[in-house]
N, C-alpha and C positions, 0 to 999 in steps of 0.2 A: 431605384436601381441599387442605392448604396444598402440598402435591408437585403436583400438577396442577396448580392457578394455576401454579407457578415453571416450571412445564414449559411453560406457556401463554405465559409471561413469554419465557421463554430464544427460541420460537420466533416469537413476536410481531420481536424485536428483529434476529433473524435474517431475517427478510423485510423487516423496511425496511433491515436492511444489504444486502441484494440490492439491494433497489432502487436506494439510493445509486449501487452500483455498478454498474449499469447504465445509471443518468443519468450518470455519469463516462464510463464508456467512451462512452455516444452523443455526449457531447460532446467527447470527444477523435476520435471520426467526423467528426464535421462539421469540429473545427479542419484535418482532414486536408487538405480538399479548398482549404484555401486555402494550401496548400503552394507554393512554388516551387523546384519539382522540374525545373527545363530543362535539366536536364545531363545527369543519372540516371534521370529519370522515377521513382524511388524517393520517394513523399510518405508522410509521416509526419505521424501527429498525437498530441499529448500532452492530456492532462488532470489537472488538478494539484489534490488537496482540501487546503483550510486544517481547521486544526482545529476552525474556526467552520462550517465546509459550503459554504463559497464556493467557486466551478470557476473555477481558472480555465486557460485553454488555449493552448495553443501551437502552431506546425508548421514543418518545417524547408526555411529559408530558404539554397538554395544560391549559390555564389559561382562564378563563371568558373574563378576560381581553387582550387578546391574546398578548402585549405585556412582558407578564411574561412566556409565554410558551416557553418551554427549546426544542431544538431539541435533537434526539437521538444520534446525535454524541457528544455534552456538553455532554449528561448527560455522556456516555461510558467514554470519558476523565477524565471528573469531578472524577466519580467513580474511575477511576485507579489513577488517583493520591490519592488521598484521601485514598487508601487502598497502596500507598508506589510505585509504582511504573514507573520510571519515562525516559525509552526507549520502542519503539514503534518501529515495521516492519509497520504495515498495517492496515488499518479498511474498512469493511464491510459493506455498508450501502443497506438496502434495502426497495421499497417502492413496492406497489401494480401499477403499471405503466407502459405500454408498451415502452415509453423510458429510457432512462437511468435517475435517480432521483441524482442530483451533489447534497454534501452539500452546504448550503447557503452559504453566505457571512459572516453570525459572524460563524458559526462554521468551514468553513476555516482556518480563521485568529486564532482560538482557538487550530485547529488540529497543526497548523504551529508553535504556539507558544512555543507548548510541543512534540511535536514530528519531525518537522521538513519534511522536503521532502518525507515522506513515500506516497506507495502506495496506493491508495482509486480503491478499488472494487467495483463496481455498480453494482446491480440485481434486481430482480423484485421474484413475488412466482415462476417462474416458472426457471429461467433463467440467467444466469449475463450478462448486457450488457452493459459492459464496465470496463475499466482499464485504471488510471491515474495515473501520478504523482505528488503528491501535486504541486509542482511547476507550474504543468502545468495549476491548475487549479487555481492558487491565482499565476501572474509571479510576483508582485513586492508586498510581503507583508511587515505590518510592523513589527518591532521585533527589540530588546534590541540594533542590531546593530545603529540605528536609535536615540537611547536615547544619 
């Protein structure tokens, strides 16, 4: 009887982490569309979980100069520090893209430096496709261990 409960248990637990994560990606949807994307037309949107369950979201604001434009995973970080808070489960990223859309190369290194090995959710409008672990997608970043 106690194997069934734990089986009950294990898959209980697993349906509200769906859920989570697909209130994360819807609200890295919505962050999308307030993208300023006038250069590229490429919008992007982020979703960023603290370790307390709070969303909070981001989208990538471009620049004339395209070397000042911020991706939506900076800004969602930026944001959550800046508003105090400084543990991370997972973020959201989603682009209009039939493949999966990885954060770059500086927001990587950015997710890594403040959060650490969390989860990175990939999707698209319609779909998610894909699920990583930071590590897997930055294996040798750098960080304070380093300094």
């Amino acid at each position: 009887m106690e194997e069934v409960e734990e089986v009950e248990e294990v898959e209980e637990v697993e349906e509200v982490e769906k859920l989570k994560s697909g209130a994360l990606v819807t609200a890295a949807r919505r962050a999308r569309r307030h993208a300023h994307a006038a250069y590229s037309g490429f919008k992007v949107g982020a979703a960023l979980e603290t370790a307390t369950g709070i969303i909070i979201t981001g989208c990538n604001v471009e620049n004339a100069t395209y070397g000042l434009t911020v991706c939506a995973e900076r800004i969602a970080m930026f944001k959550a520090i800046s508003e105090g808070h400084r543990t991370f489960r997972r973020v959201a990223v989603v682009a209009d893209t039939e493949a999966p859309t990885p954060p770059c190369g500086a927001c990587r290194q950015i997710l890594w430096e403040f959060a650490g090995d969390l989860e990175v959710i990939l999707a698209n409008l319609k779909r998610e496709t894909g699920r990583h672990q930071l590590k897997d997608l930055l294996p040798l970043p750098f960080d304070a261990r380093l300094l």
